[in-house]
NUMI-595171 format. One record per residue: residue number from 1; residue in one letter; x, y negated, z negated of N, C-alpha, C in turn. Coordinates in nm, 3 decimals, decimal comma. Layout:
 num residuo    n_xx    n_yy    n_zz   ca_xx   ca_yy   ca_zz    c_xx    c_yy    c_zz
 NUM       A       X       Y       Z       X       Y       Z       X       Y       Z
...
***
This chain:
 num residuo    n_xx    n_yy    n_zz   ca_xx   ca_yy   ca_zz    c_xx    c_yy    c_zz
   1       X   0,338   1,250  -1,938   0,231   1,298  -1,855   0,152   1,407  -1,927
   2       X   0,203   1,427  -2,008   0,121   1,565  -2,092   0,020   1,526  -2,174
   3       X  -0,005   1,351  -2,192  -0,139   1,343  -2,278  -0,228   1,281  -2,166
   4       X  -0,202   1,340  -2,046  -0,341   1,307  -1,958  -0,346   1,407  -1,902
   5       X  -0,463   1,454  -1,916  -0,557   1,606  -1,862  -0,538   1,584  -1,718
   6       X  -0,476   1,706  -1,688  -0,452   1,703  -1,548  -0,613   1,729  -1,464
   7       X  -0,720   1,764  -1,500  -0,868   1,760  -1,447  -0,915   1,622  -1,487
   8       X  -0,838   1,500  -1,532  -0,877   1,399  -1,554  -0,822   1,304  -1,464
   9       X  -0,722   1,382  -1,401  -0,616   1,298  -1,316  -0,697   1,345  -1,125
  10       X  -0,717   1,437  -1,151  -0,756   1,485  -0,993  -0,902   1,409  -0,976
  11       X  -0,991   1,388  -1,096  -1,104   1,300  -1,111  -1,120   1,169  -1,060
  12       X  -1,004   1,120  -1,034  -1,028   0,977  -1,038  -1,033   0,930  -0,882
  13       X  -1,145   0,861  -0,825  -1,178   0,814  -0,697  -1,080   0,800  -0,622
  14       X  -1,025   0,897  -0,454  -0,924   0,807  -0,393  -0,921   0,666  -0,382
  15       X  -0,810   0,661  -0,406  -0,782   0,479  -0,331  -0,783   0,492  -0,172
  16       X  -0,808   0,350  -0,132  -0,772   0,294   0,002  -0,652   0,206   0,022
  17       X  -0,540   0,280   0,109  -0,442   0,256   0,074  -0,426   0,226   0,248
  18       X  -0,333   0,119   0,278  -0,299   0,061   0,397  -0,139   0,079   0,364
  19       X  -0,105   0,133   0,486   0,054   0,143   0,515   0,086   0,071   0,613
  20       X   0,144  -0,020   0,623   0,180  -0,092   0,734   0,332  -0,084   0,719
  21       X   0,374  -0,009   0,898   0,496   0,035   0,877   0,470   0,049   1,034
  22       X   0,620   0,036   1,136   0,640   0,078   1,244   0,661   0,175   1,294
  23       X   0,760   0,257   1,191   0,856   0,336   1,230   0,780   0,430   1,247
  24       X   0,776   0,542   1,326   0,708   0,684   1,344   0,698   0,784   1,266
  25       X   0,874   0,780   1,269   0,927   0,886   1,158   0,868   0,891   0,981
  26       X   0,854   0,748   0,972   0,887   0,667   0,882   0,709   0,706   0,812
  27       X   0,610   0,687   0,899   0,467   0,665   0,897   0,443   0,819   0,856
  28       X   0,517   0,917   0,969   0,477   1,034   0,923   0,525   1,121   0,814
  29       X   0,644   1,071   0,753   0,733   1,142   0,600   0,621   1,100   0,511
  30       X   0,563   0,945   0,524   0,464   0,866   0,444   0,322   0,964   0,382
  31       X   0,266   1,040   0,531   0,153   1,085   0,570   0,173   1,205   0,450
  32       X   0,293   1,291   0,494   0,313   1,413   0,466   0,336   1,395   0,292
  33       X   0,349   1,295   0,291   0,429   1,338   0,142   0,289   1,281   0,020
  34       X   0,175   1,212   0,111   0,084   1,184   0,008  -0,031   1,329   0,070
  35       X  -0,041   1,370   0,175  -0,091   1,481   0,138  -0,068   1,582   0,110
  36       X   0,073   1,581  -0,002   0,079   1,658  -0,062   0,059   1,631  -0,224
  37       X   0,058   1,510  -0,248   0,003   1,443  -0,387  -0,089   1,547  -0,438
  38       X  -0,081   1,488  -0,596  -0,234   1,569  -0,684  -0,339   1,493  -0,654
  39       X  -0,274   1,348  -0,612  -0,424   1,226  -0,611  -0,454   1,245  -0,439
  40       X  -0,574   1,157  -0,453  -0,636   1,201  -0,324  -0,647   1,083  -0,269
  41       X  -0,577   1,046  -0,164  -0,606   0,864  -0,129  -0,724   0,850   0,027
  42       X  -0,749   0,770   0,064  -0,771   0,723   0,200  -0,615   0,648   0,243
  43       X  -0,570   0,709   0,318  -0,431   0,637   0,388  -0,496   0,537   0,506
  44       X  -0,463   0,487   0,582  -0,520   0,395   0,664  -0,357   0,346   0,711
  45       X  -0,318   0,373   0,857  -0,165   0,296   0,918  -0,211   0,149   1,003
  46       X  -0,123   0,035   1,002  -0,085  -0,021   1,088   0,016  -0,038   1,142
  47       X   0,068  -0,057   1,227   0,169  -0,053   1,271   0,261  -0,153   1,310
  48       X   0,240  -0,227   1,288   0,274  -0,399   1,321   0,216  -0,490   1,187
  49       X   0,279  -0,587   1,199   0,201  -0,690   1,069   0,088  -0,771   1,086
  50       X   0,092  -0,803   1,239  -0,062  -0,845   1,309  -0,139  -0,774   1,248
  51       X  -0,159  -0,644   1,317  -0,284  -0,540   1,290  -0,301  -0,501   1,148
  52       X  -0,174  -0,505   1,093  -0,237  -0,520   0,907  -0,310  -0,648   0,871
  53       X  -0,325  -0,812   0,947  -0,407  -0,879   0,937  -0,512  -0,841   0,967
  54       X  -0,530  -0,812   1,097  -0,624  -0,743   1,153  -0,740  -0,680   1,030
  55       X  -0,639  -0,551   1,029  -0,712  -0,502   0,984  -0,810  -0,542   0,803
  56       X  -0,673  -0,584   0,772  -0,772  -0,668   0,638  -0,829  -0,751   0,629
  57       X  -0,849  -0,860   0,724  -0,935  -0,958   0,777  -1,083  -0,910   0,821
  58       X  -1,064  -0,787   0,862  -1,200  -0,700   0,980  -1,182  -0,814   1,108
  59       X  -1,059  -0,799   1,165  -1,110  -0,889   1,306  -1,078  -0,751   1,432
  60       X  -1,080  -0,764   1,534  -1,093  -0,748   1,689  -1,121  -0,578   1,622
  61       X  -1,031  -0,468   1,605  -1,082  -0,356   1,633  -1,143  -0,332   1,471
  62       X  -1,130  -0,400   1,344  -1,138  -0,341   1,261  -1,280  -0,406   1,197
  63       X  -1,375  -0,435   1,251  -1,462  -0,534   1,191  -1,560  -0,433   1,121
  64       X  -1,569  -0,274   1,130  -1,647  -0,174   1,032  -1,585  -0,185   0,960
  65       X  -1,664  -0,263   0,798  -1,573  -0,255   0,698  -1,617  -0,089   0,631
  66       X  -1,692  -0,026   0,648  -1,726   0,132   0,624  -1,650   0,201   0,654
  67       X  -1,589   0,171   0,792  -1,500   0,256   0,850  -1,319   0,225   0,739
  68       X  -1,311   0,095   0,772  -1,192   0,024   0,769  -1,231  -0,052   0,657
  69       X  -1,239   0,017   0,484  -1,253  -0,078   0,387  -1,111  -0,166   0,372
  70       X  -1,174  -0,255   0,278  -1,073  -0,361   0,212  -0,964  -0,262   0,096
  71       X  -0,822  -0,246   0,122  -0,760  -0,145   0,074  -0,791  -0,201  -0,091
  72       X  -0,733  -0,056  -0,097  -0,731  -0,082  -0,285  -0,539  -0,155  -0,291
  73       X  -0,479  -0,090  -0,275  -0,302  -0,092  -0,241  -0,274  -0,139  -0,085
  74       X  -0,134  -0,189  -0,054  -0,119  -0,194   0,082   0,033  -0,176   0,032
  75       X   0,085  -0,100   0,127   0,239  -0,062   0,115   0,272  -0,119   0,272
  76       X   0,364  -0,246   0,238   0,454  -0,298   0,298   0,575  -0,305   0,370
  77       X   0,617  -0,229   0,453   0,708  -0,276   0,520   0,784  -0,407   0,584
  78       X   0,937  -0,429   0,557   0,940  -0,555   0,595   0,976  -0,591   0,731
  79       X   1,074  -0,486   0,813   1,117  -0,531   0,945   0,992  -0,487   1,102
  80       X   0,872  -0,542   1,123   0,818  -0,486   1,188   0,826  -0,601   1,343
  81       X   0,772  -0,531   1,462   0,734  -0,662   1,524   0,610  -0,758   1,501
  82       X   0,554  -0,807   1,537   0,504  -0,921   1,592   0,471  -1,043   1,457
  83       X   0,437  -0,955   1,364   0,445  -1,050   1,263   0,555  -0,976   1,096
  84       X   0,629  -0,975   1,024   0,746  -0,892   0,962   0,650  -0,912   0,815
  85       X   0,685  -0,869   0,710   0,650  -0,818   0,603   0,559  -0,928   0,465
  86       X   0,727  -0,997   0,541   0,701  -1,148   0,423   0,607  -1,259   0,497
  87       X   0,555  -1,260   0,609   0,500  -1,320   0,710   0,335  -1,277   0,681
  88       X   0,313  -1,120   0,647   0,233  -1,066   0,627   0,210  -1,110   0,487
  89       X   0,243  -1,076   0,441   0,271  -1,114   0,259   0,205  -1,251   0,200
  90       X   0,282  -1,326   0,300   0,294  -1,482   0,278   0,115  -1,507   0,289
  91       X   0,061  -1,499   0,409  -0,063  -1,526   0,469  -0,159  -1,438   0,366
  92       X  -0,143  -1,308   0,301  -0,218  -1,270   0,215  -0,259  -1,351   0,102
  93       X  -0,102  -1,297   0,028  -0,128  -1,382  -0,058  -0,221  -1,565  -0,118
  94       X  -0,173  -1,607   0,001  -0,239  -1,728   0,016  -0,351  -1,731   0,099
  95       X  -0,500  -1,650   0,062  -0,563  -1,611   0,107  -0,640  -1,582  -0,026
  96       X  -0,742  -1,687  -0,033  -0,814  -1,630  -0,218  -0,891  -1,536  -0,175
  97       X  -0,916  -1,502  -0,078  -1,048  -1,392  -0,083  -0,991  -1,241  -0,074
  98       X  -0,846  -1,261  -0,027  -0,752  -1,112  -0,054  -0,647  -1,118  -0,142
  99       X  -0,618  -1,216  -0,191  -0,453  -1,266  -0,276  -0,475  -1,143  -0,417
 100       X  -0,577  -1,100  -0,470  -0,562  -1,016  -0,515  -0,491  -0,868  -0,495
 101       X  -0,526  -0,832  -0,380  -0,475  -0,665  -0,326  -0,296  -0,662  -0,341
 102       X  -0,292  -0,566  -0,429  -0,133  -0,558  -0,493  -0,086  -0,518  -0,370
 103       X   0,001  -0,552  -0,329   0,098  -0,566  -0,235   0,238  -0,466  -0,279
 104       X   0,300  -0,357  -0,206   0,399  -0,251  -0,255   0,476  -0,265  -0,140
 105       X   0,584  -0,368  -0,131   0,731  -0,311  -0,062   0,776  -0,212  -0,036
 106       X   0,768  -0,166   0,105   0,786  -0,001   0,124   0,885  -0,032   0,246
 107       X   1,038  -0,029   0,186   1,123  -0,020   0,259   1,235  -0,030   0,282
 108       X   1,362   0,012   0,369   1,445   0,056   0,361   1,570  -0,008   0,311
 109       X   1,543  -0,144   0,328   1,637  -0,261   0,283   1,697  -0,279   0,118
 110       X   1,771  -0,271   0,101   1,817  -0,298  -0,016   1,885  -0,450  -0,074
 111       X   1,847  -0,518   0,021   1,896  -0,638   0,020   1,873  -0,704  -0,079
 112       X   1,969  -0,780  -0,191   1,890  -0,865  -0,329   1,807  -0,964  -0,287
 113       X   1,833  -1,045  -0,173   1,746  -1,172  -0,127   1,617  -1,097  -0,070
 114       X   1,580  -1,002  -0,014   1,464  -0,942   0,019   1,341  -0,895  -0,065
 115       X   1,502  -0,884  -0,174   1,370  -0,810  -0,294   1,342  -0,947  -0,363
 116       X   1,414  -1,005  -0,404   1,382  -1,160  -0,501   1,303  -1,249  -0,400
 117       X   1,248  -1,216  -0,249   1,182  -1,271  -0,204   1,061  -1,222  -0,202
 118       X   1,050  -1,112  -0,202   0,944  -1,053  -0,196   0,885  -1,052  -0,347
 119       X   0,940  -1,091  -0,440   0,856  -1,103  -0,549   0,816  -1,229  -0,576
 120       X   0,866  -1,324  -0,525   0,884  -1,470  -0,541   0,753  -1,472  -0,440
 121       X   0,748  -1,394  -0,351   0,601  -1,413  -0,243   0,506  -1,385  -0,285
 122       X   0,485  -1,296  -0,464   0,393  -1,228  -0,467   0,348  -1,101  -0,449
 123       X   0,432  -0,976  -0,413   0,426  -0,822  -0,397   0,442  -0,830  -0,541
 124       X   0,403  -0,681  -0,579   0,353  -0,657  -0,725   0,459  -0,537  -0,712
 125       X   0,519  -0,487  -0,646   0,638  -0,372  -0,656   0,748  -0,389  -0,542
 126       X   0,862  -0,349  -0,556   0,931  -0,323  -0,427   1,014  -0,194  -0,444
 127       X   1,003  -0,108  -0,321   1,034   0,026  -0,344   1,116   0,056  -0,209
 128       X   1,237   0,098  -0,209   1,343   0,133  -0,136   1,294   0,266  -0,082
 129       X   1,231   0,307   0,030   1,257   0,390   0,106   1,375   0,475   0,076
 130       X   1,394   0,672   0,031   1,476   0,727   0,033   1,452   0,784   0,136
 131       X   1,610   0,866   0,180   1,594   0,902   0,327   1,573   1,059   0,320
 132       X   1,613   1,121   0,230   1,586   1,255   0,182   1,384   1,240   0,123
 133       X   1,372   1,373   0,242   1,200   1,353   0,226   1,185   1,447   0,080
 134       X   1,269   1,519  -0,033   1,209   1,557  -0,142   1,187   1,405  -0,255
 135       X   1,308   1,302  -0,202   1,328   1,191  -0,305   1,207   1,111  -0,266
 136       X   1,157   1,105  -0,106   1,060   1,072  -0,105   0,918   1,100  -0,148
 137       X   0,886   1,200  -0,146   0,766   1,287  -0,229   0,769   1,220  -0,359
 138       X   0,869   1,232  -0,441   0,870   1,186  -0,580   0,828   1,046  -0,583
 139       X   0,905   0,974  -0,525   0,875   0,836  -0,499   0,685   0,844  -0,500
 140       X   0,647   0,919  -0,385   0,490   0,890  -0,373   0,392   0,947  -0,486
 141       X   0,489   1,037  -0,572   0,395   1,108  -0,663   0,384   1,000  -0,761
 142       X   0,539   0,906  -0,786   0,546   0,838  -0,900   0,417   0,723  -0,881
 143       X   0,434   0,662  -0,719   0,345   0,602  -0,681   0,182   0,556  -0,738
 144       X   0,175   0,760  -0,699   0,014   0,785  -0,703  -0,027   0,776  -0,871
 145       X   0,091   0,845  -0,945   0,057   0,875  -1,115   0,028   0,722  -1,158
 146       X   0,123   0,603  -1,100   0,104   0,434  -1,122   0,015   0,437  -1,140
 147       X  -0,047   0,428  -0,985  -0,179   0,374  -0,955  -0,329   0,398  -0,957
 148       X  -0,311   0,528  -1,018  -0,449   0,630  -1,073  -0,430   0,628  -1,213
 149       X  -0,288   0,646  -1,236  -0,374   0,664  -1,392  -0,318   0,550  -1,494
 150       X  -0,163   0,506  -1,488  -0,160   0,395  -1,561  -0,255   0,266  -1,512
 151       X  -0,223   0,197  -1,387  -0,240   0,086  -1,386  -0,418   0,087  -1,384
 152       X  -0,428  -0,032  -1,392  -0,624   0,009  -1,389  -0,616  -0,144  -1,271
 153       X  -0,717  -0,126  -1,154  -0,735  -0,221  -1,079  -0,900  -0,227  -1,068
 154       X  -0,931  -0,369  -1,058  -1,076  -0,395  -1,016  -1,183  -0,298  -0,967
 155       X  -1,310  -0,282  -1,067  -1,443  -0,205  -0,941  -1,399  -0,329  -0,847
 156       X  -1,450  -0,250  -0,718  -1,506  -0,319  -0,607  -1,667  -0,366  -0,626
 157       X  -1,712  -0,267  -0,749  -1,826  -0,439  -0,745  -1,851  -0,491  -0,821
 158       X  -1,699  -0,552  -0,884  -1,676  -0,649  -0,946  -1,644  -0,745  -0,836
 159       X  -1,593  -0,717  -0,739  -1,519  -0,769  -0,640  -1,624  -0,852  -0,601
 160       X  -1,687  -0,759  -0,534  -1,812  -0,823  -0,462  -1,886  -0,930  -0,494
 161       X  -1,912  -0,979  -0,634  -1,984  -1,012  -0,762  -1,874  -1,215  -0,716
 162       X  -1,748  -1,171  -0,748  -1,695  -1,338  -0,705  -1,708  -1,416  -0,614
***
């Protein structure tokens, strides 16, 4: 981390980041621990796996895409109601006009068939929920350092452009 200028790192555009997650507790350790990040995101919750269609679709409440952009990231949860992770996953992915948006397993399961499914579906990470909120912080810092400064993802108007 020492050959990237830390005024080069606070520079870089928040992301739009969708958390889709049930749990309360769970949503708000989430909240707390990226505003405490160096990076600066747009967080955006759903709470169910419906309303993460919902919402990335733009249907019933989410149709301002100004308000409610197309995320950059979506962190995944897998046990939710009405529609569950890999259900969510599944329908993205196979979806050319979103199958791009990296998809991040955010959750508590440690199960080998969960995780070898969830990559076999197409998520681009899977990340075990720690239950200690300092291991969690780290987790979101490691997160944020990923996704700002190593990984490089699409302009959006490049996006636009296909």
């Amino acid at each position: 981390m020492n050959e990237v200028n830390q005024s080069e790192m606070m520079e870089n555009q928040p992301m739009d980041i969708l958390l889709v997650d049930d749990n309360d507790a769970d949503i708000k350790i989430t909240e707390r621990a990226f505003k405490r990040a160096k990076f600066r995101n747009n967080l955006f919750v759903a709470c169910d796996g419906q309303e993460a269609l919902d919402f990335i679709f733009r249907q019933g409440a989410f149709q301002d895409k100004d308000k409610y952009p197309t995320p950059d990231v979506i962190l995944l949860d897998i046990n939710m109601p009405k529609l569950n992770g890999f259900e969510v996953l599944q329908r993205l992915k196979s979806n050319g006009e979103f199958n791009y948006i990296p998809v991040v397993m955010l959750t508590s399961s440690r199960s080998q068939e969960d995780i070898f499914r969830s990559y076999s579906q197409g998520a681009a990470s899977y990340i075990q929920k720690p239950v200690e909120y300092e291991n969690f912080t780290q987790i979101i810092d490691g997160f944020n350092f990923y996704w700002h400064v190593i990984n490089k993802l699409p302009d959006s108007k490049y996006l636009t452009n296909l």
